[in-house]
C-alpha positions as CSV (number, residue, x, y, z in Angstrom):
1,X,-8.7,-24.2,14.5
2,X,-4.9,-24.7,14.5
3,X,-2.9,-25.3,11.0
4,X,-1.7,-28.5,9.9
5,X,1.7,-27.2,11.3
6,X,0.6,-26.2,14.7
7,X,-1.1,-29.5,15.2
8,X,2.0,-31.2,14.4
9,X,3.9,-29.1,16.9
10,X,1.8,-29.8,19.6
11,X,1.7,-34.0,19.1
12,X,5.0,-33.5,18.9
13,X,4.9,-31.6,22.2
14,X,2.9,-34.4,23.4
15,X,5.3,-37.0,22.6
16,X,8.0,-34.8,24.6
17,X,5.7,-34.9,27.5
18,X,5.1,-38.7,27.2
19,X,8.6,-39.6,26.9
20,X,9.2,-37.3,30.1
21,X,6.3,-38.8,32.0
22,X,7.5,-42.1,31.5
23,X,11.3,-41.8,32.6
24,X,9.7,-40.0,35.2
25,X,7.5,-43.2,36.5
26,X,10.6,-45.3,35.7
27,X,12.5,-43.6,38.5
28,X,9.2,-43.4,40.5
29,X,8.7,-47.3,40.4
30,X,12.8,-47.4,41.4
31,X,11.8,-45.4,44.7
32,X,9.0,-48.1,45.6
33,X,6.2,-45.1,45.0
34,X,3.7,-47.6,43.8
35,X,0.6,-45.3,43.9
36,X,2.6,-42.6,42.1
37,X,3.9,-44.8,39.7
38,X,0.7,-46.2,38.8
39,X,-0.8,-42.5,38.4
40,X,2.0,-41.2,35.7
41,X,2.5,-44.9,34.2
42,X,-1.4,-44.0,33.1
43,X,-0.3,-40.3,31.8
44,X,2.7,-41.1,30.0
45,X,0.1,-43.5,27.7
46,X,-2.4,-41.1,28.4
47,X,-0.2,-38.4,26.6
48,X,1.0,-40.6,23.8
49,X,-2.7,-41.4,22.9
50,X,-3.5,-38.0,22.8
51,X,-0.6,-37.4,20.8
52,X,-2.5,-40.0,18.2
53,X,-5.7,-38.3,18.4
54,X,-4.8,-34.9,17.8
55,X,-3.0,-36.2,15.1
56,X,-6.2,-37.7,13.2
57,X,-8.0,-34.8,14.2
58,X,-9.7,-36.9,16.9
59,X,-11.1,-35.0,19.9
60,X,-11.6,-36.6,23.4
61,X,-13.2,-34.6,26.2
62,X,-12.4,-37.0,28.9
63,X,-10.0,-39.5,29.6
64,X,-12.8,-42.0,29.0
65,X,-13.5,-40.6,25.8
66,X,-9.8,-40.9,25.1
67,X,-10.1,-44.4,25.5
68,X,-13.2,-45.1,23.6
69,X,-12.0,-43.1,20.5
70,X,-8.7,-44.6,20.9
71,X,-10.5,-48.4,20.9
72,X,-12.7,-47.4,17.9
73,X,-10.3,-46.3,15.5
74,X,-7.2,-48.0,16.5
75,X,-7.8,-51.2,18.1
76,X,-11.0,-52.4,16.2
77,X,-9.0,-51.2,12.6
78,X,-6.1,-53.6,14.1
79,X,-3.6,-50.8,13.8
80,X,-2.8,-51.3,17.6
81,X,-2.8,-55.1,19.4
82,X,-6.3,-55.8,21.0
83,X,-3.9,-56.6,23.7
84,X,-2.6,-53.3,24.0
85,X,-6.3,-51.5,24.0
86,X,-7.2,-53.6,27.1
87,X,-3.9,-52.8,28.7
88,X,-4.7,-49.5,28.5
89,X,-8.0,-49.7,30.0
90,X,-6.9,-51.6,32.7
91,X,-4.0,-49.3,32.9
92,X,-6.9,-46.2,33.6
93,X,-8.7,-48.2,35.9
94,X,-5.7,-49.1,38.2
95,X,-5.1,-45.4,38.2
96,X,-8.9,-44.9,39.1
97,X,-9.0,-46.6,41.9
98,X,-5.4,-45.9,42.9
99,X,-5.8,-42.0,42.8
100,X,-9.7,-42.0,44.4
101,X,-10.5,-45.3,46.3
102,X,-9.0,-45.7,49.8
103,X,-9.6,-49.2,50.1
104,X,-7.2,-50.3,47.3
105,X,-3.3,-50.9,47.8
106,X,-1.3,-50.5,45.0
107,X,1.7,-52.6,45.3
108,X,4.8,-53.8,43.6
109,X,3.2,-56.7,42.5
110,X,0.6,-54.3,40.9
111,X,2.8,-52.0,38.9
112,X,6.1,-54.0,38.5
113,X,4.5,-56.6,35.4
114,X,3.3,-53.2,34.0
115,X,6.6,-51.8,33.1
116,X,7.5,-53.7,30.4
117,X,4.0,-53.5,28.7
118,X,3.8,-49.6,29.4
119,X,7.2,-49.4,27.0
120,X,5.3,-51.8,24.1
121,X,2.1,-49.9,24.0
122,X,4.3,-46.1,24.1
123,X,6.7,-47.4,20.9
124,X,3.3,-48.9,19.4
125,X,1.5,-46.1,19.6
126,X,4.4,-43.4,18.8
127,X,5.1,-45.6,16.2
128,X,1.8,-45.1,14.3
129,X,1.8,-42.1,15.2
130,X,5.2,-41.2,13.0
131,X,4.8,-44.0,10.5
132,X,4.2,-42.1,7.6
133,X,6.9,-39.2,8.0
134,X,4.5,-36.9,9.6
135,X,6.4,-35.1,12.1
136,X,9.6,-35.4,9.2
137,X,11.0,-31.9,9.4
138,X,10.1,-31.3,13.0
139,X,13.0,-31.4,16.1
């Protein structure tokens, strides 16, 4: 069991990580990796969610339990867009499909319309995430 203060350590850490990932698939999209891209476009969310479930003590096993906790407590309760849930889902699946099924291209046209949404849904979600001062006090 970690203390209040560990846990807020590692969400921060998590955040780090998401934040990283992301300018990471920003310069991955740049080089035309569309695959690649669509792979860490998935884990820099994929991190930030976490990051929101560790914070409300929320444990996922699996990525798709990731996304089913993250639905049930933060999209149904409207404290994320419904918009934003389904992007995330569809967000996983492209990564699916792009990291495991040799029949599906991942293209520009695929990740390119993503970007902008990617950069909604990781302020969104680190937003709630430091909303009410929780990681105050923390570099």
């Amino acid at each position: 069991m970690l203390t209040v203060e560990e846990t807020k350590v590692l969400v921060l850490n998590r955040i780090r990580r998401s934040r990283e990932t992301w300018a990471e698939t920003k310069g991955i999209v740049d080089g035309g990796y569309w695959y690649a891209a669509a792979n860490r476009m998935y884990y820099a969310c994929y991190y930030m969610v976490s990051a929101l479930l560790l914070k409300n003590d929320l444990n996922a096993r699996t990525h798709g339990g990731a996304i089913g906790l993250f639905g049930l407590h933060f999209i149904k309760t409207e404290a994320i867009d419904s918009e934003l849930g389904k992007f995330y889902s569809q967000l996983f699946e492209l990564r699916q499909t792009g990291d495991y099924d040799d029949w599906k291209v991942v293209t520009e046209a695929d990740i390119t319309p993503l970007v902008p949404t990617a950069e909604t849904f990781l302020d969104a979600v680190e937003n709630l995430i430091r909303n009410d001062g929780y990681l105050d006090n923390l570099h």
